[in-house]
DSSP file (Angstrom, degrees, kcal/mol; ACC not computed):
  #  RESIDUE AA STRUCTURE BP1 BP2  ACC     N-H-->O    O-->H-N    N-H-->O    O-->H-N    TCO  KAPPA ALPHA  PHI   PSI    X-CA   Y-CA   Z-CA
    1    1 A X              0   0    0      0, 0.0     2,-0.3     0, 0.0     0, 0.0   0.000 360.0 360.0 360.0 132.0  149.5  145.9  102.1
    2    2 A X        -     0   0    0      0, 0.0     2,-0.3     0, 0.0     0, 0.0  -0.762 360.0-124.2-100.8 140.9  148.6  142.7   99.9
    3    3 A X        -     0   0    0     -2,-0.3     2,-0.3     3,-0.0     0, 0.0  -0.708   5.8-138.4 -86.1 152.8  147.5  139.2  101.5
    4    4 A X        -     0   0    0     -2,-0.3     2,-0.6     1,-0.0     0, 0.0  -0.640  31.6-118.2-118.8 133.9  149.0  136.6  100.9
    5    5 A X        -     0   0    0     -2,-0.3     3,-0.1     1,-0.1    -1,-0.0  -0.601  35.2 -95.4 -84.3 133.9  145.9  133.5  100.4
    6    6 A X        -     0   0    0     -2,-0.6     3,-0.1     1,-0.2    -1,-0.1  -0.202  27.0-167.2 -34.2 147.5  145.7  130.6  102.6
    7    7 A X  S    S+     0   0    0      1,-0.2    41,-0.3    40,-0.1     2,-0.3   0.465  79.4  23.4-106.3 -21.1  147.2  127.6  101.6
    8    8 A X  S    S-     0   0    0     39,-0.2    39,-0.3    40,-0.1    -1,-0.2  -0.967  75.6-142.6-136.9 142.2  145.6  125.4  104.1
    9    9 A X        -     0   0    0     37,-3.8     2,-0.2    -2,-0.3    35,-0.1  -0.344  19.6-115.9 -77.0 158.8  142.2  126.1  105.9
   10   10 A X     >  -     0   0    0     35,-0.2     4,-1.9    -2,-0.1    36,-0.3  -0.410  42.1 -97.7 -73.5 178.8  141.2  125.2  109.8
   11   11 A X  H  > S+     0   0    0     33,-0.2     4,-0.5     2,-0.2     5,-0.2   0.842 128.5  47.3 -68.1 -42.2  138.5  122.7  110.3
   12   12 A X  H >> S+     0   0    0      1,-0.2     4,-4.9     2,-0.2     3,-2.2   0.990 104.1  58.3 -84.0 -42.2  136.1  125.8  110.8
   13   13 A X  H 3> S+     0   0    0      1,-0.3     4,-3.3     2,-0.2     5,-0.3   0.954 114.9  37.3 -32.7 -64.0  137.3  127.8  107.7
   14   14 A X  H 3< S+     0   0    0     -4,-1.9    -1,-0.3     1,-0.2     7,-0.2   0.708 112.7  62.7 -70.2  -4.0  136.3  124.6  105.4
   15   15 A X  H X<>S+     0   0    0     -3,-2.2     3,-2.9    -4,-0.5     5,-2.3   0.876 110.2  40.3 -59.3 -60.9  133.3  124.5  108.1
   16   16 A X  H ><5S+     0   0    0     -4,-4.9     3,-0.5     1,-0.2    -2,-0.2   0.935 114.5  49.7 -46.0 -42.5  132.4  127.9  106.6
   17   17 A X  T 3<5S+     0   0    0     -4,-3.3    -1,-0.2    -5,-0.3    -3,-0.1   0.713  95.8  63.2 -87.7   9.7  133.0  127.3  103.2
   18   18 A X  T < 5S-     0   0    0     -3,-2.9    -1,-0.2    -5,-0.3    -2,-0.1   0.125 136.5 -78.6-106.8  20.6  131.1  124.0  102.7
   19   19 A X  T < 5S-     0   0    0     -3,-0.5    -3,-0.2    -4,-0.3    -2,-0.1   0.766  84.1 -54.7  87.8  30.9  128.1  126.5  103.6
   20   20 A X  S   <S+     0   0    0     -5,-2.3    -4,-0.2     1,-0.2     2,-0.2   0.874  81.1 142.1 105.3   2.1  128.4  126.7  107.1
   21   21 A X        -     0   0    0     -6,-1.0    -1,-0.2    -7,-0.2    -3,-0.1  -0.426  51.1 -91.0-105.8-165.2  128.3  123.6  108.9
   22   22 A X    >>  -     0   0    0     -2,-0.2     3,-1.4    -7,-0.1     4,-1.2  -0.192  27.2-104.0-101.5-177.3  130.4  123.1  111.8
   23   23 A X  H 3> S+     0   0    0      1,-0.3     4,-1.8     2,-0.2    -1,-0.1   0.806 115.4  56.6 -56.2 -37.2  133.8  121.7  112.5
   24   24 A X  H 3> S+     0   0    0      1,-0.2     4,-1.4     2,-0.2    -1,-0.3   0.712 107.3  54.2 -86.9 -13.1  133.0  118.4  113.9
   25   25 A X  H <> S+     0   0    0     -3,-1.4     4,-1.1     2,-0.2    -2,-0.2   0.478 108.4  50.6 -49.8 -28.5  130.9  117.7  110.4
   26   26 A X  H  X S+     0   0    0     -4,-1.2     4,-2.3     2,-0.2    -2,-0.2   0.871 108.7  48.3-102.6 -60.4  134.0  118.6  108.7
   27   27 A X  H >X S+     0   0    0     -4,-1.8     3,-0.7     1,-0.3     4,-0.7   0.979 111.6  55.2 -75.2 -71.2  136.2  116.0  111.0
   28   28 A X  H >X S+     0   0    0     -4,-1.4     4,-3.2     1,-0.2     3,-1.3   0.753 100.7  55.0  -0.4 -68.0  133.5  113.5  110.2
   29   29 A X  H 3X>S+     0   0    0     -4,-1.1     5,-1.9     1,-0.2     4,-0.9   0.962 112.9  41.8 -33.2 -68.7  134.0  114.0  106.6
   30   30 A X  H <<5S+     0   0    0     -4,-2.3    -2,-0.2    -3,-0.7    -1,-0.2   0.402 113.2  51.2 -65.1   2.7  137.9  113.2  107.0
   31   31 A X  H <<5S+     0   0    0     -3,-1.3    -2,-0.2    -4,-0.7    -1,-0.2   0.746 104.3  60.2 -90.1 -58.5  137.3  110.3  109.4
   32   32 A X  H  <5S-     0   0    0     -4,-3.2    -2,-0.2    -5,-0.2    -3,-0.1   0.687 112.4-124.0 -35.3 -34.9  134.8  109.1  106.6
   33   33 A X  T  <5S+     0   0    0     -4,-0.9    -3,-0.2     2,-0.3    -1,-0.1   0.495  84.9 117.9 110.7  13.3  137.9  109.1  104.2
   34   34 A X  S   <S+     0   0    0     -5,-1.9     2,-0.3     1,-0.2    -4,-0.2   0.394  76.7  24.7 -95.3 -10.3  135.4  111.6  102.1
   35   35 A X  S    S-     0   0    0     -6,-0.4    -2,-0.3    -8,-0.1    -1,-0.2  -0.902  87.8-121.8-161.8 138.3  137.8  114.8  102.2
   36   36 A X        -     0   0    0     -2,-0.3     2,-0.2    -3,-0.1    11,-0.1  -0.395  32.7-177.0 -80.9 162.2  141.9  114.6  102.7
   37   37 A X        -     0   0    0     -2,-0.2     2,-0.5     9,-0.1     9,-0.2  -0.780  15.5-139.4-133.9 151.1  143.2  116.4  105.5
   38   38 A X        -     0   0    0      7,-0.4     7,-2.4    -2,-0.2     2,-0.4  -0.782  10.6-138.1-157.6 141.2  146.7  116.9  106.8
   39   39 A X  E     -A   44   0A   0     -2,-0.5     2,-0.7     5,-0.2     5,-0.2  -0.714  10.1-166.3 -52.1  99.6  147.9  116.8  110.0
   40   40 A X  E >  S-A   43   0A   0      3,-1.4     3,-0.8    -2,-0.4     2,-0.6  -0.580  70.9 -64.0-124.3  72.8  150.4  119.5  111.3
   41   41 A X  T 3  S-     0   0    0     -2,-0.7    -2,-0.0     1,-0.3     0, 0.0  -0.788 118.3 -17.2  79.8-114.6  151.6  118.1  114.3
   42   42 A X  T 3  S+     0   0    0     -2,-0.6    -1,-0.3    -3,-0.1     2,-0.0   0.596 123.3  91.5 -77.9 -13.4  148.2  118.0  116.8
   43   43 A X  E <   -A   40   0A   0     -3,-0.8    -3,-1.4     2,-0.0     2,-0.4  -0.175  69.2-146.6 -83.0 162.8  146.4  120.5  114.4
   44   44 A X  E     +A   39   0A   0     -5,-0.2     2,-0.3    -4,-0.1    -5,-0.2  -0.950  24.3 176.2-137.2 136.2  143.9  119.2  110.9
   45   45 A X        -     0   0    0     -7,-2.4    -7,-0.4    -2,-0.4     2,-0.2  -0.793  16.7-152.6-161.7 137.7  144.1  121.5  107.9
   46   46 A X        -     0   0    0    -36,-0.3   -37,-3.8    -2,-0.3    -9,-0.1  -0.631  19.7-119.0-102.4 132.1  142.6  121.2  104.8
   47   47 A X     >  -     0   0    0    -39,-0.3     4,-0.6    -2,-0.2   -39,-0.2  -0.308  23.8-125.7 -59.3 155.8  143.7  122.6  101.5
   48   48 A X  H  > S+     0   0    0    -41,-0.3     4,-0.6     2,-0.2    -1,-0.1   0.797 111.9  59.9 -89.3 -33.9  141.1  125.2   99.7
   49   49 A X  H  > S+     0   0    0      1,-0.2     4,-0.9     2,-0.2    -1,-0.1   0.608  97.2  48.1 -34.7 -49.2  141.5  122.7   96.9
   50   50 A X  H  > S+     0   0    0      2,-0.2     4,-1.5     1,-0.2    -1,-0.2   0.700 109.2  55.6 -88.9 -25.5  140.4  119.7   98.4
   51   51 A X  H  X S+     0   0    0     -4,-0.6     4,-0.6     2,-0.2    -2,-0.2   0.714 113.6  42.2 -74.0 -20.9  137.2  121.4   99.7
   52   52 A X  H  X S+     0   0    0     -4,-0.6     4,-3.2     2,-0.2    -2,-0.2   0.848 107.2  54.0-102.0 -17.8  136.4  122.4   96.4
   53   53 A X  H  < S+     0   0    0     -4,-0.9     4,-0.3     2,-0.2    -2,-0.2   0.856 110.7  48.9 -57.6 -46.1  137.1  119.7   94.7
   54   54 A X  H >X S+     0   0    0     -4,-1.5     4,-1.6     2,-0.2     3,-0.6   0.723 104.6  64.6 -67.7 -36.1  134.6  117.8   97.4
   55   55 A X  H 3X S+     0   0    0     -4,-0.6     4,-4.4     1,-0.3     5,-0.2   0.979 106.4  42.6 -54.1 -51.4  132.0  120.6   96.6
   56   56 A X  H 3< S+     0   0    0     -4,-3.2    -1,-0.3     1,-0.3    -2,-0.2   0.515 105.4  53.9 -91.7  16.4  131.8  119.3   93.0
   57   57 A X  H X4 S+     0   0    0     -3,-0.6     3,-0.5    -4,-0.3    -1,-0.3   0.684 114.7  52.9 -97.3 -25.0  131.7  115.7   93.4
   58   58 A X  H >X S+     0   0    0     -4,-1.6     3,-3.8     1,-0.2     4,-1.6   0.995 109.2  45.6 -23.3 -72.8  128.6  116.8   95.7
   59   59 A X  T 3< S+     0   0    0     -4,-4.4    -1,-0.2     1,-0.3    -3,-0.1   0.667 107.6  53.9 -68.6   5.7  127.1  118.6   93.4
   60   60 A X  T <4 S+     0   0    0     -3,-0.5    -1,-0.3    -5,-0.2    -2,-0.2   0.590 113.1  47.1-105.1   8.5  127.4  116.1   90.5
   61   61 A X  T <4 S+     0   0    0     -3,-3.8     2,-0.4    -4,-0.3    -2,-0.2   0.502  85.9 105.1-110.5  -5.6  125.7  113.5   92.6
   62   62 A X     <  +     0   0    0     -4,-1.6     2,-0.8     1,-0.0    -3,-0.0  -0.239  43.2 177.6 -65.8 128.9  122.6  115.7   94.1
   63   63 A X        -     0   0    0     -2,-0.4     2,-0.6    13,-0.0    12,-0.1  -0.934  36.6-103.4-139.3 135.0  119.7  114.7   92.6
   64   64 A X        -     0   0    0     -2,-0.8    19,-0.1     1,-0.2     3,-0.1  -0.481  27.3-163.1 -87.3 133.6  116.2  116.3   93.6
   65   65 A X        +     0   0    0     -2,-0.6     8,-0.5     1,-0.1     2,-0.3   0.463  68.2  19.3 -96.9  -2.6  113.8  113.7   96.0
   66   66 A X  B     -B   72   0B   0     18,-0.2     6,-0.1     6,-0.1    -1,-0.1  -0.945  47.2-152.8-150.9 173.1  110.6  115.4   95.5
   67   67 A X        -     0   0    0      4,-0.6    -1,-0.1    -2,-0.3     5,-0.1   0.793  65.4 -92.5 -87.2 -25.2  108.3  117.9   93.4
   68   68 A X  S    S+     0   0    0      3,-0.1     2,-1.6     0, 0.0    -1,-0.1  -0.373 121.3  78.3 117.9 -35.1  105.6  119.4   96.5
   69   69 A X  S    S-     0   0    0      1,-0.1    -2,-0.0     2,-0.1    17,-0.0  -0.278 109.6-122.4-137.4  81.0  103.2  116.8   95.7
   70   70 A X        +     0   0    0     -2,-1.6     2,-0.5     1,-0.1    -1,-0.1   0.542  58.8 145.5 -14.6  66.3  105.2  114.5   97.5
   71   71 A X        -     0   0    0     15,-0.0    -4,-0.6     1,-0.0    -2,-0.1  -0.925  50.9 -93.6 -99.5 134.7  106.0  111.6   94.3
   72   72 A X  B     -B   66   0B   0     -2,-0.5     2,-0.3    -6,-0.1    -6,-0.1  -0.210  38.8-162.9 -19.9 112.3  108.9  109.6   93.6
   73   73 A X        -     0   0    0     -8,-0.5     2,-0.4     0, 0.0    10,-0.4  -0.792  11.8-137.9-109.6-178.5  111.5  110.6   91.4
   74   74 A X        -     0   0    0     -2,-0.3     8,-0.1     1,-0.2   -10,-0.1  -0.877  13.3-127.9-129.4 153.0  113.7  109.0   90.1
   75   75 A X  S    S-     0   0    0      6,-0.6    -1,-0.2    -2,-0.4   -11,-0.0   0.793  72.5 -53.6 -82.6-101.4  117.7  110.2   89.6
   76   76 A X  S    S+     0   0    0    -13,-0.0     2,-0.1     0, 0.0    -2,-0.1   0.863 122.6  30.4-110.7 -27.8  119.1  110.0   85.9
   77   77 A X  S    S-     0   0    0      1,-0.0    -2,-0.1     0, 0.0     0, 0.0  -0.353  75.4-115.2-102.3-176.4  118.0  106.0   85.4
   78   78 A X  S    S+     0   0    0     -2,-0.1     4,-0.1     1,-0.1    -4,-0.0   0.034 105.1  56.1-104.2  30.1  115.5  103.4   86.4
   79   79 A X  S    S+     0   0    0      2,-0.1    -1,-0.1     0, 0.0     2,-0.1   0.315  87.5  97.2-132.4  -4.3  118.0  100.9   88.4
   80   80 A X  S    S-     0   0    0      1,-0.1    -5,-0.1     0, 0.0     0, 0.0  -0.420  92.6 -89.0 -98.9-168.8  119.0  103.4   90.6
   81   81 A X        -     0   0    0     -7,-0.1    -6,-0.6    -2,-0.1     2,-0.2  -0.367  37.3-138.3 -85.8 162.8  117.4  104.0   94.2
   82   82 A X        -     0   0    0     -8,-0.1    -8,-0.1    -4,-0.1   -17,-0.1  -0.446  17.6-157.6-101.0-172.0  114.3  106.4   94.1
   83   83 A X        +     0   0    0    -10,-0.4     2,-0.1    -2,-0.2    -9,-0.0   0.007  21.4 160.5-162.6  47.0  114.2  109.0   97.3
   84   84 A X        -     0   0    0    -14,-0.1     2,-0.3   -11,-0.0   -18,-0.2  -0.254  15.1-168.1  -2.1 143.6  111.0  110.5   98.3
   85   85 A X        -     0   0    0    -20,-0.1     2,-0.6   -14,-0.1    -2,-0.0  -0.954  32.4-104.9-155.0 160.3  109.4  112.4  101.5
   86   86 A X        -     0   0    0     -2,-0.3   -17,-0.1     1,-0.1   -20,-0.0  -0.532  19.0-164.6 -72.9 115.3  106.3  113.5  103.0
   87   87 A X        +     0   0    0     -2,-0.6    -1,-0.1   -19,-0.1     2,-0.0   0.679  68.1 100.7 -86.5  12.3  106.2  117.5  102.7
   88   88 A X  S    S-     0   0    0      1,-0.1     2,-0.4   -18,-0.0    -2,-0.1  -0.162  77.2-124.8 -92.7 163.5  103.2  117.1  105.4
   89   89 A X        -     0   0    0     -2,-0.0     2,-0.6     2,-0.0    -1,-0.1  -0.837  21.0-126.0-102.4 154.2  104.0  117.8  109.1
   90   90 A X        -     0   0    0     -2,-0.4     2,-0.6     2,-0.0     0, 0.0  -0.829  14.9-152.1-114.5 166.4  103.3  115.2  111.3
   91   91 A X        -     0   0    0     -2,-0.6     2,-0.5     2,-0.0    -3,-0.0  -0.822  14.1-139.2-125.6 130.6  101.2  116.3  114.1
   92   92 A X        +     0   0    0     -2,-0.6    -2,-0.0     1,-0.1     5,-0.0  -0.936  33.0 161.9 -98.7 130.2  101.8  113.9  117.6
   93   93 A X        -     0   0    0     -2,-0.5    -1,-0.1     2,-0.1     3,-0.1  -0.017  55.1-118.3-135.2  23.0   98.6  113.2  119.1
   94   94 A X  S    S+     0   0    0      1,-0.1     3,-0.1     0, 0.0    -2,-0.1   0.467  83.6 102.1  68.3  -1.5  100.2  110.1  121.2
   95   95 A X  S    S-     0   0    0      1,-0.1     2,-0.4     3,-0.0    -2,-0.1   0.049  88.1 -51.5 -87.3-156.9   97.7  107.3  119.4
   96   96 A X        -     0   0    0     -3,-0.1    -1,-0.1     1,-0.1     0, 0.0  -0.800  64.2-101.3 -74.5 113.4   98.9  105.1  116.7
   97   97 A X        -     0   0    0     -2,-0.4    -1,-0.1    -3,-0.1    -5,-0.0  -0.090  31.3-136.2 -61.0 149.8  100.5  106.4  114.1
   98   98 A X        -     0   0    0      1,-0.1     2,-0.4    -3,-0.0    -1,-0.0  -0.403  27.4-107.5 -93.6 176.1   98.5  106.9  110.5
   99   99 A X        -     0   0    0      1,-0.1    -1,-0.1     4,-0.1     5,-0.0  -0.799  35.5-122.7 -90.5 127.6  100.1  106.0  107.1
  100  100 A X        -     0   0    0     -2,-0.4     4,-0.4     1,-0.1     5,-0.3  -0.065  23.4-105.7 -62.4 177.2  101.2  108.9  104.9
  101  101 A X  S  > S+     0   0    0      1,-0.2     4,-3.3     2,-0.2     5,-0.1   0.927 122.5  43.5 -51.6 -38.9  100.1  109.5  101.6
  102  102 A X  H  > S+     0   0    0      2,-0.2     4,-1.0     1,-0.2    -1,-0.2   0.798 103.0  56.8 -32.1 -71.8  103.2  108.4  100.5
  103  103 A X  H  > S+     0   0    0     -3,-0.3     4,-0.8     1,-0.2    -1,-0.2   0.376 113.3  53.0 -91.0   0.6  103.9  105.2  102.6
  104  104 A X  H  > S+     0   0    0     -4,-0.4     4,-2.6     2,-0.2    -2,-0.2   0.793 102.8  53.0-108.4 -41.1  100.1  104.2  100.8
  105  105 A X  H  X S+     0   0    0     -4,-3.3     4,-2.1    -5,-0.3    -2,-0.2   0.847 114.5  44.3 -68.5 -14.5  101.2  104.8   97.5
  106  106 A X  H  X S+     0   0    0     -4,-1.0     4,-2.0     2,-0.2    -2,-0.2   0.823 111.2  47.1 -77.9 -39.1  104.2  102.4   98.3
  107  107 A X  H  X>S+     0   0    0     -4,-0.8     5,-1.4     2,-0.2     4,-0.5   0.908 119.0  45.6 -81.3 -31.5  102.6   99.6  100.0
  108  108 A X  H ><5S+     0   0    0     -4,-2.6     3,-1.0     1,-0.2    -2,-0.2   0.963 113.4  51.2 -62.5 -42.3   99.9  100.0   96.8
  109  109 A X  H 3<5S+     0   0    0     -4,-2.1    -1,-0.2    -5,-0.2    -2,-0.2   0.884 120.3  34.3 -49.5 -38.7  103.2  100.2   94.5
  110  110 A X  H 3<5S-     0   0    0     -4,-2.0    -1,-0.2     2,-0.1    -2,-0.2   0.348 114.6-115.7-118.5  25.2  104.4   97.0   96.2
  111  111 A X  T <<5 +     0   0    0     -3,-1.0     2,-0.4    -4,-0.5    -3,-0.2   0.448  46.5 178.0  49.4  35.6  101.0   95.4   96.7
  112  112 A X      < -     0   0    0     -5,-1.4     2,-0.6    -6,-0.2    -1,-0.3  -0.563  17.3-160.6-111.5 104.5  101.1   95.5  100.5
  113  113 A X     >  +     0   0    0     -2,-0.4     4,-3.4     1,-0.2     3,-0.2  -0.668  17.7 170.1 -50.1  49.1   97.7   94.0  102.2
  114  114 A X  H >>>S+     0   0    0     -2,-0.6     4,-1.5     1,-0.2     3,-0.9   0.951  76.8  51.4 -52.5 -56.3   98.0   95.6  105.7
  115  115 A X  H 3>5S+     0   0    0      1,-0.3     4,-3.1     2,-0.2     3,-0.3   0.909 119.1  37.2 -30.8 -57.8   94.0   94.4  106.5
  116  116 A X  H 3>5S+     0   0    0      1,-0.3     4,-2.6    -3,-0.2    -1,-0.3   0.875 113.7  58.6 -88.3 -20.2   94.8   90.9  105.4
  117  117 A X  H <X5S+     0   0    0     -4,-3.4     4,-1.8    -3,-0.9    -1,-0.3   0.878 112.2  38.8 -41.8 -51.1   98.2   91.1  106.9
  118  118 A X  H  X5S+     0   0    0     -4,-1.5     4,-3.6    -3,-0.3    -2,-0.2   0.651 108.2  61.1 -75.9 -37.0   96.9   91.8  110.3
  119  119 A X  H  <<S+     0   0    0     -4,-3.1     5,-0.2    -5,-0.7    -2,-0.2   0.998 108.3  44.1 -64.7 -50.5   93.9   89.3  109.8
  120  120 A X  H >X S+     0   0    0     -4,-2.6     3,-3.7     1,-0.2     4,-1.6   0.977 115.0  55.6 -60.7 -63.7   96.8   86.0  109.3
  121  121 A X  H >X S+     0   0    0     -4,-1.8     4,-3.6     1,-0.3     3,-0.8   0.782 110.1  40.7 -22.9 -63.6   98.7   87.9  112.6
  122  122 A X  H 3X S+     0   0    0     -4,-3.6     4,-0.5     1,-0.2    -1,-0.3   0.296 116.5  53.3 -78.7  26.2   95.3   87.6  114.8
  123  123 A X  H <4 S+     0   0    0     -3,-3.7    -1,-0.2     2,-0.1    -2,-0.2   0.440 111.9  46.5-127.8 -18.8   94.8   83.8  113.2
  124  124 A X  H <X S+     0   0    0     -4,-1.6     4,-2.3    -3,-0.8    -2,-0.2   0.806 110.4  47.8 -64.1 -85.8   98.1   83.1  114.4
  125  125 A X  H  X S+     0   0    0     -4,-3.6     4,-0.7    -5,-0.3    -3,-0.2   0.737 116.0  44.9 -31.4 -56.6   97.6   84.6  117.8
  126  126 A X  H  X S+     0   0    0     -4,-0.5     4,-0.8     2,-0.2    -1,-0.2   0.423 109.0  58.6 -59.9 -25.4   94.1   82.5  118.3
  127  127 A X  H  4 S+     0   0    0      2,-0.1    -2,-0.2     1,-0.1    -1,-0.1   0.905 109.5  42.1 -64.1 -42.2   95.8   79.6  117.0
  128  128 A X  H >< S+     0   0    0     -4,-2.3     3,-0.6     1,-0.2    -2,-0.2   0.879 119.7  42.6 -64.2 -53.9   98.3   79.9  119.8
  129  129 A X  H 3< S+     0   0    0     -4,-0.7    -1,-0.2     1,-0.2    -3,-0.2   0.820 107.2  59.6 -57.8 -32.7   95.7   80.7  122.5
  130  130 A X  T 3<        0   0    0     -4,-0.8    -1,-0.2     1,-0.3    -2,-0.2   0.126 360.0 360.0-106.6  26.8   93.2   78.2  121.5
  131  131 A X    <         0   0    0     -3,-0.6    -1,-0.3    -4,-0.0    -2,-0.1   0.250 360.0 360.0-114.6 360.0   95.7   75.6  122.0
């Protein structure tokens, strides 16, 4: 006996094939106006078409955001946005949080004075009091 191939998926069939995520990601997608849909009377079903078609405009926009030793990169130019992360865990100890390595090479990148920041803030503050 031969099958016959789908011609239109459920929500969770194109769940499955977009690697697995779930159904209501999928209806998201099509709310988002980011994968076509059709409607068959209260039911949503997707073409195998349109899902792959949405796979490769993914993949021709993925661009990898860091190397392990957590730098900027940058995608195929310099005007477009950079993407970086911390590969560190952050550990909650309930205090104030510290800066990552990361968030220091940015405030250095963008010449960002927290010490002297904080000094105008309490100069501010004591202006205000002492008044």
């Amino acid at each position: 006996m031969t099958t016959t191939p789908l011609l239109l998926w459920s929500l969770e069939q194109a769940g499955e094939a977009l690697g697995g995520i779930s159904a209501r990601t999928v209806r998201r997608l099509i709310q988002a106006g980011e994968l076509p849909a059709i409607k068959i009377r209260s039911l949503t079903k997707l073409r195998p078409a349109d899902v792959e078609a949405y796979i490769v405009r993914c993949a021709g926009q993925a661009v990898p955001t860091t190397t392990g030793d957590d730098t900027c990169q940058s995608a195929s130019n310099e005007n477009e946005t950079r993407m970086g992360s911390s590969s560190g865990r952050i550990r909650r100890t309930g205090g104030r949080p510290g800066q990552t390595p990361a968030a220091e090479r940015f405030g250095a990148l963008l010449k960002f004075d927290a010490k002297m920041i904080r000094e105008r803030k309490e100069q501010r503050r004591s202006g205000r009091n002492g008044s």
